[in-house]
N, C-alpha and C positions, 0 to 999 in steps of 0.2 A: 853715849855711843859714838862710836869713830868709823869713816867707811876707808876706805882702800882708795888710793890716786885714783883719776878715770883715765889714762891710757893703760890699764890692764886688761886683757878681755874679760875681767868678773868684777864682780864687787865684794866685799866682806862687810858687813856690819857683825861688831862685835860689842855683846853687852855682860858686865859682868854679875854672877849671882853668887851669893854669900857662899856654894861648893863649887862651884864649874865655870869656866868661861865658855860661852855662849858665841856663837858664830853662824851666821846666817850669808850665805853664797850665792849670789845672783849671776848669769852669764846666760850667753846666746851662746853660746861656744860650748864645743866639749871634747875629749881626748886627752893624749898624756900632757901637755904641756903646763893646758890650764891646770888639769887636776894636781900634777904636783905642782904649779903656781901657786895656788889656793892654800894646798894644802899645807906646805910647806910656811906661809904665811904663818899660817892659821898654829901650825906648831910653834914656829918665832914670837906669838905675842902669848902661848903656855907659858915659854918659858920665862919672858919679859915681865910679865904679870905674876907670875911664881904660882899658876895652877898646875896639878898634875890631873887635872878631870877639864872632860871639852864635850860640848852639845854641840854639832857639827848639824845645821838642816841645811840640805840643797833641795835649790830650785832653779833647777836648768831642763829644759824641755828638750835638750838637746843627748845620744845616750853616743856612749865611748864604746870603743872594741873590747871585746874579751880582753885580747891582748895587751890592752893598753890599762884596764883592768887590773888583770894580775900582775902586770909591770908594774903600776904603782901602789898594789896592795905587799906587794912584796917588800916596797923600797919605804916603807912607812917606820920601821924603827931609825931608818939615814936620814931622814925627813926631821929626828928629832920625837917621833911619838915614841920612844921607850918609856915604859914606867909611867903612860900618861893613859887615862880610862877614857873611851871613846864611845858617845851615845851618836850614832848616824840616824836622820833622821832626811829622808828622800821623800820630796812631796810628791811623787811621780812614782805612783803605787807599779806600772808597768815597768819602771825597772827594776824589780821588787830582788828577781830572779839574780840581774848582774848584781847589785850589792850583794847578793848573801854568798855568791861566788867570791866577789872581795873582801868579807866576811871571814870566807872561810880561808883562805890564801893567808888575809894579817894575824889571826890568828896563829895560825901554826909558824909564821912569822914570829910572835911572840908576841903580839900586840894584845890588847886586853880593849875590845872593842863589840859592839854589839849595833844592830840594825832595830830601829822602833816605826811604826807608824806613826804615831805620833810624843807631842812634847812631854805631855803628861808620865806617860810610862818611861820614856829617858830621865825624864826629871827625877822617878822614884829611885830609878835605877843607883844614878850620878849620888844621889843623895844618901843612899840605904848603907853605905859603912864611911858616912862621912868621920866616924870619930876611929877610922880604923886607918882611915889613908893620910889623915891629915895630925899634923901636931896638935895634939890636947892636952893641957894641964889639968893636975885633978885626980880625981880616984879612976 
């Protein structure tokens, strides 16, 4: 596992699994700057590491505007998430509502991203056409 410098306002830990890279987001902080800080990260070590699939959990107590929201649910394929499968996983069941709002914004975006309670059910998800998204030799 690797974390993110500490003059950022977040942290990243990111751990990799046999389909997906895994990233885990710590911050007091929230809004547009960190969120595409974060996130934007988080798409540079996709594509450094050569995944097209990412398990995204935040845990920030802290919640962002609509606005800043849809600004960076919009700006998620410039970010680099094109062509990349997105399992969000928000430990903060009360923002349940703003994610499926930015949900639905990357979406029609073009983004290929989904909202989970928990790891379990992102994990089925990330994993369930692993031999469809990824190169496999073979019959």
């Amino acid at each position: 596992m690797t974390e993110s410098p500490a003059e950022k306002p977040y942290t990243i830990v990111f751990e990799e699994y046999p389909e997906y890279l895994y990233a885990l987001v710590h911050s007091e902080q929230y809004g547009y700057d960190v969120l595409a800080g974060f996130l934007g990260q988080i798409a540079d070590e996709c594509k450094k590491r050569n995944f097209r699939k990412v398990m995204i959990e935040e845990n920030i107590s802290a919640t962002a505007s609509d606005e800043d929201v849809i600004r960076i649910a919009s700006e998620l394929p410039e970010l680099g998430f094109s062509g990349v499968r997105i399992a969000y996983i928000d430990r903060f069941a009360d923002q349940k509502e703003m994610n499926e709002m930015g949900q639905d914004v990357a979406v029609h975006n073009g983004i290929d991203v989904r909202i989970f309670p928990h790891q379990e059910e992102a994990d089925k998800w990330l994993s369930s056409d692993a031999n469809v998204k990824t190169n496999q030799f073979g019959s």
